[in-house]
N, C-alpha and C positions, 0 to 999 in steps of 0.2 A: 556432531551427533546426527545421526539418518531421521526424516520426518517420521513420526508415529502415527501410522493413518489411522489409529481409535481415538488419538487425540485431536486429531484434524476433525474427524467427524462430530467429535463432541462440541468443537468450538464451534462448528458452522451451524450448529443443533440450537438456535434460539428456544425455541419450548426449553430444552434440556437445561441452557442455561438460570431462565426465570425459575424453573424446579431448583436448581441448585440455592437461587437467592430465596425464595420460600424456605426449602429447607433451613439452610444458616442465619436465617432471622428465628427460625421457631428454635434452631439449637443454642444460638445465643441468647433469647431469653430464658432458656432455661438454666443454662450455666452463672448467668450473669443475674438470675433474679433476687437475690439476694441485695443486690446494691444497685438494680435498678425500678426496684417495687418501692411508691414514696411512703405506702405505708404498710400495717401490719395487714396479712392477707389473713387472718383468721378474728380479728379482735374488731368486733364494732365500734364507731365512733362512739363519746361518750357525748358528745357534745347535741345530739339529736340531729346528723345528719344522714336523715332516710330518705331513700330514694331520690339523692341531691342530682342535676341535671350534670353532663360534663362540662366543666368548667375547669380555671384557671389553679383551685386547689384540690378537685378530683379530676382528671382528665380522661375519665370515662364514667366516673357517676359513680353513687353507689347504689347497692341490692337493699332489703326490705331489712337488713339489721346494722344498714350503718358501714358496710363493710365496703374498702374501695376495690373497684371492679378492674381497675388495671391491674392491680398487685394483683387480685386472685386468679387474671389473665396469666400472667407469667410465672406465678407460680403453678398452675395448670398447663403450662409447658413442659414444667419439669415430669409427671406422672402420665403425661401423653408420651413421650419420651422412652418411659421409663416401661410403660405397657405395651409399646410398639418393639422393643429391642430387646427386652426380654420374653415376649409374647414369642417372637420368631425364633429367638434361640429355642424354646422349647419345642418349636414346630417342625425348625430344621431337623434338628435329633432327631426328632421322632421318624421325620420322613426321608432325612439321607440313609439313619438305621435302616428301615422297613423297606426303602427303596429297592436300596442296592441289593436286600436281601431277597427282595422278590424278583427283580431282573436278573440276578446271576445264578438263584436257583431253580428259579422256574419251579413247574409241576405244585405240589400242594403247598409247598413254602409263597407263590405265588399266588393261588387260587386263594388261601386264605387270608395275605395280606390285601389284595382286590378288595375280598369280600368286606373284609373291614371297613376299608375307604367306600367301597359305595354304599354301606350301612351308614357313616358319619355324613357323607356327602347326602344321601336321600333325604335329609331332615333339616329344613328351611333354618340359616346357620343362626341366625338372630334366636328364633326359638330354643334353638338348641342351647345355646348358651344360655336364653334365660330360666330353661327348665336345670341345669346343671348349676349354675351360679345359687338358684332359688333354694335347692338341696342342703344346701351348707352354709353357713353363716357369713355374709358378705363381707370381703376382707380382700387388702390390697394384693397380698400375696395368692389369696383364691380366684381374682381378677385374673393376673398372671397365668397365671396354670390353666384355668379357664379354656381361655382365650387360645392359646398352646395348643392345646391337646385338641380342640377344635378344628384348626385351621392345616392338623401334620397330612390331611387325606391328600390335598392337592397337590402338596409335595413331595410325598410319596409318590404319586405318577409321573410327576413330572422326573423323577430322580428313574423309577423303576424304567421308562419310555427309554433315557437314555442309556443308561444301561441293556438295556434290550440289542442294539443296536452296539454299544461299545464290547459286549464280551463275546463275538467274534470278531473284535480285530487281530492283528497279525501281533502287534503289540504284548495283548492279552494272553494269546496263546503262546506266545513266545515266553510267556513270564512262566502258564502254566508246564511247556515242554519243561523248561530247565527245573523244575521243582518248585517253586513258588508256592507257598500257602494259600488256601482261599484269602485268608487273612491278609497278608501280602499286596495279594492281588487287587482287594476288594477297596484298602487303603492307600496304597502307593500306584496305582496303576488306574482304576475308575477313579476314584474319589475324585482327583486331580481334572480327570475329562469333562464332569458335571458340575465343577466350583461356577463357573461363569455361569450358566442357568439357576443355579442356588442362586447366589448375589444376586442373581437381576428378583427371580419373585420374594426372594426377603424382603425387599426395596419394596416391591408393590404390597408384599404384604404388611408392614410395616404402616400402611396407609389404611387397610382392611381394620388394622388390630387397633388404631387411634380412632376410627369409627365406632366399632366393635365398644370398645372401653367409655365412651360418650351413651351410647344407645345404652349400658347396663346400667350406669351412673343415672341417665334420666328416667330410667324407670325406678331407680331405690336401690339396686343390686350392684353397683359398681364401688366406689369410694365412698367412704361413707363420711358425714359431716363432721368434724370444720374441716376438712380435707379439701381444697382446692382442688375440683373437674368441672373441664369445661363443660362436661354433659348434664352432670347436677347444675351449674351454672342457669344454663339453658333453661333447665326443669323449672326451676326457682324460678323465672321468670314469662313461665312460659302465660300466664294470668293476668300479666301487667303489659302485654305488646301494646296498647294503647297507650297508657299511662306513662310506662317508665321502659320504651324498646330498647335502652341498649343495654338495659341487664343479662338479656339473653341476644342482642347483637353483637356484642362484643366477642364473646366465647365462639357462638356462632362463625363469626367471621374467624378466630385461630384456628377452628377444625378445619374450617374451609379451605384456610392459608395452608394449615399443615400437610391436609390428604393430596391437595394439589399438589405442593412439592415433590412428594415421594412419588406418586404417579409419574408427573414429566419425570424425572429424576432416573427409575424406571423404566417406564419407554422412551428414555432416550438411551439407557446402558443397552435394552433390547435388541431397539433397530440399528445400534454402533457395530453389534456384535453378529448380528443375524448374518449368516454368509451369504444368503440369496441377494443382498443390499448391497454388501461387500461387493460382490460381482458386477452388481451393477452398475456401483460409483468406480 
């Protein structure tokens, strides 16, 4: 079998690799929380262990009801997770839709999907989210959507940009000489050109949207209680940094561990794939 020079690149891509063990530690505890949380992540101790330090039968302590802080760690993997991958599928859509429709038709089919994106984009994105979130009743699934419909502006240009450039290739018109559908065209012929810049800012954004879902949870607007997030975590503890730090260390430190991931992760599919690198290496 012949060397695959994106996988030679990946392998010599140390950042890219630590992103991949970041990632697969944050995926594994989310899959695996279940049977590796020693205890109930929603159910206070009865026995009157508040605020206990980390020790040898909590091993990250617990929060102000008793609750242990590692379980609620990993189970706040699973909904980081779950906000990050669903948050981009709805972004994707929205912006390979809008994308493609604005680069291949151009004229006011363009000018109005623009206008849109720089109407979403103009408006400081945290805000936005928390004026949208604020609207409607805070809920895991409003989270989701949220977060989604937020974040499709940037991928709509990045979708529309290459498309700009792809529908006159020889390829394209080659499809349209023989009869080809817009439709046709739009799914079998572009779609395929732009997959690899999708994936790569899914990947980054995917990082965006486990931020995003933290910042609404520690304001009150994201998951609501006994709901394991890390951001509520944080919040809950954000009064006790002196007293009791790793109630919001801990949590702290998964975002951290998380956003990191997906970013190297990210810009290491980026610079694999960029052709100006290519040339170079």
């Amino acid at each position: 079998m012949p060397p695959n020079p994106l996988l030679d690149r990946l392998r010599r891509d140390h950042f890219f690799q630590l992103g991949v063990v970041f990632v697969g530690i944050v995926l594994l505890a989310a899959v695996f929380a279940p049977w590796l949380a020693p205890h109930s992540p929603f159910a206070g101790d009865q026995r009157g262990a508040y605020l206990l330090r980390p020790g040898s039968r909590f091993l990250l302590g617990t929060d102000t009801q008793g609750r242990d802080v590692l379980s609620r760690v990993l189970y706040g993997a699973r909904l980081s997770l779950a906000v990050g991958v669903i948050s981009q599928s709805v972004s994707v859509t929205i912006g390979i839709l809008l994308g493609l429709l604005a680069g291949y038709y151009g004229r006011w089919v363009d000018a109005l999907v623009m206008r849109l994106a720089d109407i979403t984009l103009a408006f400081p994105t945290l805000l936005l989210l928390i004026a949208v979130a604020a609207a409607v009743k805070p809920s895991l699934p409003v989270v989701f959507v949220v977060i989604g419909i937020v974040g499709w502006a940037g991928m709509a240009r990045l979708v529309r940009s290459q498309v700009l450039v792809l529908r006159r290739a020889e390829f394209v018109l080659a499809a349209q000489a023989l009869g080809a559908r817009d439709r046709r065209v739009l799914l079998r012929h572009l779609l395929p050109n732009v997959r690899t810049q999708v994936i790569i800012a899914a990947t980054l954004g995917i990082a965006g949207a486990i931020m995003a879902e933290a910042a609404l949870s520690f304001v009150g607007l994201g998951a609501q209680p006994p709901t394991p997030s890390w951001g509520s975590m944080v919040a809950d503890g954000r009064d006790l940094l002196r007293v009791a730090p790793w109630v919001s260390f801990a949590p702290g430190l998964a975002i951290g561990i998380a956003v990191l991931g997906f970013n190297l992760v990210g810009d290491g599919l980026r610079e694999a794939y960029d052709p100006k690198l290519r040339s170079e290496r």
